[in-house]
C-alpha positions in Angstrom: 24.2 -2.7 9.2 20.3 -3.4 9.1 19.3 -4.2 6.3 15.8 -6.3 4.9 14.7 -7.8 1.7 11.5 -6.6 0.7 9.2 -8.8 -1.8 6.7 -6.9 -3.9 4.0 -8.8 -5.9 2.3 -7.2 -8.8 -0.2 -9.6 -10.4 -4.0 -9.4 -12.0 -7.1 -10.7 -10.7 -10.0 -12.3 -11.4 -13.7 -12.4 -10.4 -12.9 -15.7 -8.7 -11.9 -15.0 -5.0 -10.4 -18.1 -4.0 -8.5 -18.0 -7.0 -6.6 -14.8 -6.3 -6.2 -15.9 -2.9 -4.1 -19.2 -4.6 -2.0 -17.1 -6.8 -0.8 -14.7 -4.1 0.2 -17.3 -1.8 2.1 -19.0 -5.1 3.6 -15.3 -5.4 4.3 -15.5 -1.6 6.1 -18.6 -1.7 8.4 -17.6 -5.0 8.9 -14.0 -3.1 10.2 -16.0 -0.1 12.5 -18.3 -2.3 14.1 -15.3 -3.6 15.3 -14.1 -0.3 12.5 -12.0 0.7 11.8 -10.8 4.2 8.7 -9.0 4.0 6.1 -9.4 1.3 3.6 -6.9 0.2 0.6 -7.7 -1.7 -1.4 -5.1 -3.9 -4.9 -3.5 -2.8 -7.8 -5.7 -2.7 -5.8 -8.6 -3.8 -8.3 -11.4 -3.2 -11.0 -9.3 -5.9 -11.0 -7.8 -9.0 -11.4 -4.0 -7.9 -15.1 -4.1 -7.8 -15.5 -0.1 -6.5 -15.9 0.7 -10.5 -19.4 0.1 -9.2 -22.3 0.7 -7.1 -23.5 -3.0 -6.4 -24.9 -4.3 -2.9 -23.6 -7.5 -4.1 -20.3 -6.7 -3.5 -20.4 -6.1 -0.1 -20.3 -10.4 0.1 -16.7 -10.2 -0.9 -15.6 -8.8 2.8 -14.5 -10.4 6.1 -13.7 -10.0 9.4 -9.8 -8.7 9.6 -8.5 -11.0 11.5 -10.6 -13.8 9.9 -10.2 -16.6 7.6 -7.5 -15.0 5.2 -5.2 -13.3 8.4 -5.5 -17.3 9.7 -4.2 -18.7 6.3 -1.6 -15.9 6.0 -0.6 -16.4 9.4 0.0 -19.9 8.9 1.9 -19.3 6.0 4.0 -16.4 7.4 5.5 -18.9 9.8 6.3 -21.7 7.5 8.1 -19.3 5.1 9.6 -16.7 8.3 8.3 -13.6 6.6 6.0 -10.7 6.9 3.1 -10.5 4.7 1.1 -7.5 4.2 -2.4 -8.0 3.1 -5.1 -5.6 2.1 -8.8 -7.0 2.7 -12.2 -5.5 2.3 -12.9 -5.7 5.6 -16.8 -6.5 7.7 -16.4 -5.0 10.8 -20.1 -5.2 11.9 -23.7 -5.5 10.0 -23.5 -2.1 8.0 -20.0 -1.4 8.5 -16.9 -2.0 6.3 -13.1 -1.2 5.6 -10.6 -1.1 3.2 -8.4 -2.8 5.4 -4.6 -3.7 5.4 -3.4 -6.6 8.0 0.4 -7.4 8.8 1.4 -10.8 9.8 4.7 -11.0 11.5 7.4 -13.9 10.5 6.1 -16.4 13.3 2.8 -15.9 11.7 1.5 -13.3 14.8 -1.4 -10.8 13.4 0.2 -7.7 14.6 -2.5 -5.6 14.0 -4.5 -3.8 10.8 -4.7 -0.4 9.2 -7.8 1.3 8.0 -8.0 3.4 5.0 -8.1 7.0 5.5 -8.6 8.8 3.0 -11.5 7.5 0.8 -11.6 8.8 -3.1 -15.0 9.1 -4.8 -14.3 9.8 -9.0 -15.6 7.8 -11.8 -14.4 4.0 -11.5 -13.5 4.4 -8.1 -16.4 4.8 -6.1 -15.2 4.0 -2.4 -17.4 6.0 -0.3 -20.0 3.4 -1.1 -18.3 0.6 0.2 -15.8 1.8 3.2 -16.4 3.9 6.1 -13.2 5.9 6.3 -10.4 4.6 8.9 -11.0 5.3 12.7 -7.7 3.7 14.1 -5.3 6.2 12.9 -2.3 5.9 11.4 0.3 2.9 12.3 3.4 1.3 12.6 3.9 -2.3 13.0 6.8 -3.8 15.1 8.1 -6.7 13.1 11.0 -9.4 13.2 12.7 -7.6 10.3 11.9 -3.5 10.6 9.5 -1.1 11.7 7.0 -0.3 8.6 4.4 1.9 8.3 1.4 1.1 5.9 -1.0 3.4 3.9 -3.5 2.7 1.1 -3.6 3.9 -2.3 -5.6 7.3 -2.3 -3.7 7.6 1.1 -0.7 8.3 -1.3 -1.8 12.0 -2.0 -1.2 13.3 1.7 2.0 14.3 2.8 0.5 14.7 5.8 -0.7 10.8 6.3 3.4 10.0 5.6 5.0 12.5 7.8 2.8 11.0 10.8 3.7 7.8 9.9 7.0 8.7 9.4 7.0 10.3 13.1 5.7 7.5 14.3 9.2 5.2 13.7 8.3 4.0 10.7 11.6 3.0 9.0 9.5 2.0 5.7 6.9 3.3 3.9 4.4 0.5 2.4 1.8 1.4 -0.3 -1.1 -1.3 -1.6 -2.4 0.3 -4.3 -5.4 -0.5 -7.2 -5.3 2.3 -9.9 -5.1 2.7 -13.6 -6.0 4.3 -16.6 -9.4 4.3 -18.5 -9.2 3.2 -22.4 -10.7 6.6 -23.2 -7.6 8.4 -21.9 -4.6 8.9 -24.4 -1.1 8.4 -24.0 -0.2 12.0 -23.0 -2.7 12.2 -19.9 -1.9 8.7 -19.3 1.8 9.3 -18.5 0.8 12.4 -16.8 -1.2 10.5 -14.1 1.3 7.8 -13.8 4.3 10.4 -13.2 2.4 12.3 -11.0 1.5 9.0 -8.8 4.8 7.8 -8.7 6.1 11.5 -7.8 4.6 12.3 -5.5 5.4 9.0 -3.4 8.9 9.6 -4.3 8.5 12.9 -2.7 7.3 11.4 0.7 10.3 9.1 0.5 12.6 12.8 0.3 10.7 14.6 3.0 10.8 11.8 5.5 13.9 10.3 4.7 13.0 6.8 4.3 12.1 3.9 1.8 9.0 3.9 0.1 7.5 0.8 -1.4 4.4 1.1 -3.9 3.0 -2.2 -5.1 0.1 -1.9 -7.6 -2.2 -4.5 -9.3 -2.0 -4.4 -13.1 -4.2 -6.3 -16.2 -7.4 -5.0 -17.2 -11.0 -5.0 -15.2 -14.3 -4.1 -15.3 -15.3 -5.8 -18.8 -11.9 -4.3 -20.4 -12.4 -0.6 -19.6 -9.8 0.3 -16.9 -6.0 -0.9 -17.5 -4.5 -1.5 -14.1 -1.1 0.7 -14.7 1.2 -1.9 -12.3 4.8 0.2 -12.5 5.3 -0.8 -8.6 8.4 0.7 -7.3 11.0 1.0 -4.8 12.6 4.4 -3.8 15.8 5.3 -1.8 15.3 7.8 1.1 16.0 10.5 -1.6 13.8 9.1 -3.9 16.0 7.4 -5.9 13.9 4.3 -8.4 15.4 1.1 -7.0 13.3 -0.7 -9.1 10.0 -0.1 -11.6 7.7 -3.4 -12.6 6.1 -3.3 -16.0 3.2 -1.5 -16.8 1.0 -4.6 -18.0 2.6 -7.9 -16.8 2.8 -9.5 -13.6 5.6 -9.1 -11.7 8.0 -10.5 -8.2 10.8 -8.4 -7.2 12.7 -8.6 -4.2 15.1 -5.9 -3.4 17.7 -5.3 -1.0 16.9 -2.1 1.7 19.9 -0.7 3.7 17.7 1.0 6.5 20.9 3.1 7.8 20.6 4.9 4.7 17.8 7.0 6.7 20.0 8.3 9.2 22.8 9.2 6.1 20.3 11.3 4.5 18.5 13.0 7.8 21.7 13.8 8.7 23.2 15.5 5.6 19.8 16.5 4.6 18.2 17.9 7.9 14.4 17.9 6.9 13.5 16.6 10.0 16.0 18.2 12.1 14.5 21.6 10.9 10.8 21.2 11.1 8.7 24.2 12.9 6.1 22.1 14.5 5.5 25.6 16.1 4.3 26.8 13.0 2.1 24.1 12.0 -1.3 24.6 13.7 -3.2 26.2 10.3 -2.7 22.6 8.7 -5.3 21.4 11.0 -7.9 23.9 9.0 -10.2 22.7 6.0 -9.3 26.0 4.3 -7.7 29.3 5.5 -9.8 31.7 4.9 -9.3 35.5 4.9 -10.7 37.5 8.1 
């Protein structure tokens, strides 16, 4: 049987970065004393979620990936024997940065990093400002404990960024994630927005047949406005909730995954089996227009 203990840390942040840095590895630690295999940390876990603005400033919050916090992780990973997952604002060149998700493997090896794709630009979220959209493709990462494939919050709308994933071996899906609801917004639209997030995850967990682990940041930010919704979750290769954090406090879970469950539900639920990749080519098009 394969299965893996998966660690999910929801916490809050604050503007001081070396701060955050010293509670996630605290959250690290308690994640790997509960049993926990691999770890994933939220979005942007070392900053408050500063793309609520447009500020040059900002920009001095990123590094090189792998840099100072992929060393310290590193080092950590082998002391504890897990996998961390850790989302960065990454400085690739003068001019040049990423939202940028790093996996350290359980002998504390950098196995490699994942760019953000798909890059939102709404009110309180204005990404395109800071990161230039992801040029390495999508990935999977080979560790001691599974095969996990890793998107990035707005990544979460695209079936098509976790079916290629999914294609690629991936036996889990991870998720860092930074999104919430503004003050202004009432209670109806608010559990709107927070069912349709978690759906439609759930849904990639269905359609591939695998796991799919969201982890989101909660507590309010910029100056009390925007309430990070947490509610990180765990779903079952038929999207099943495993497990579903609190909406407002801090939270370490570690769950148990049964990996063969992906080959149960493939098998009685072909999906995959049945795909008409002959069929597929219009997906490629912006929009389908009429002749």
């Amino acid at each position: 049987m394969h299965k893996v203990r998966v660690g999910l840390v929801q916490m809050n942040c604050t503007a001081d970065k070396i701060s955050n840095f010293e509670k996630a590895v605290l959250k690290i630690k308690e994640a790997a004393a509960k049993g926990a295999q691999i770890i994933c940390l939220q979005e942007l876990f070392t900053s408050l979620y500063f793309c609520d603005v447009e500020d040059y400033d900002n920009f001095n919050l990123a590094e090189s990936v792998p840099g100072p916090s992929t060393d310290a992780l590193g080092k950590l990973a082998a002391e504890l024997g897990v996998v961390i997952i850790a989302s960065l604002f990454e400085k690739r060149t003068q001019g040049i940065y990423h939202n940028t998700t790093a996996v350290l493997d359980a002998d504390g090896t950098y196995l490699g990093k994942y760019r953000k794709m798909h890059i939102p630009d709404d009110p309180s979220y204005y990404e395109k400002f800071y990161f230039t959209p992801g040029d390495l493709g999508y990935k999977v990462f080979k560790t001691k404990f599974a095969t996990i494939g890793v998107l990035i919050c707005w990544d979460q709308w695209y079936p098509e960024a976790a079916r290629i994933t999914a294609l690629m071996g991936a036996e889990i899906l991870f998720y860092p994630t930074a999104i919430g609801w503004h003050k202004t917004q009432d209670e109806a639209t608010n559990t709107e927005q927070y069912n349709a997030w978690q759906t439609i995850q759930r849904s990639h967990a269905v359609a591939n047949g695998l796991h799919v682990v969201s982890v989101n940041r909660c507590g309010y930010e910029q100056d009390g406005s925007m309430q990070f919704w947490g509610g990180s979750f765990i779903a079952n290769p038929f999207g099943t909730l495993l497990y579903k954090a609190s909406h407002t406090t801090e939270e370490i879970h570690v769950q148990e995954l049964d990996l063969q469950l992906t080959d149960r539900y493939r098998t009685h639920w072909p999906f995959m089996r049945d795909r008409r990749i002959d069929s597929y080519q219009p997906i490629t098009k912006r929009f389908i227009d009429e002749d």
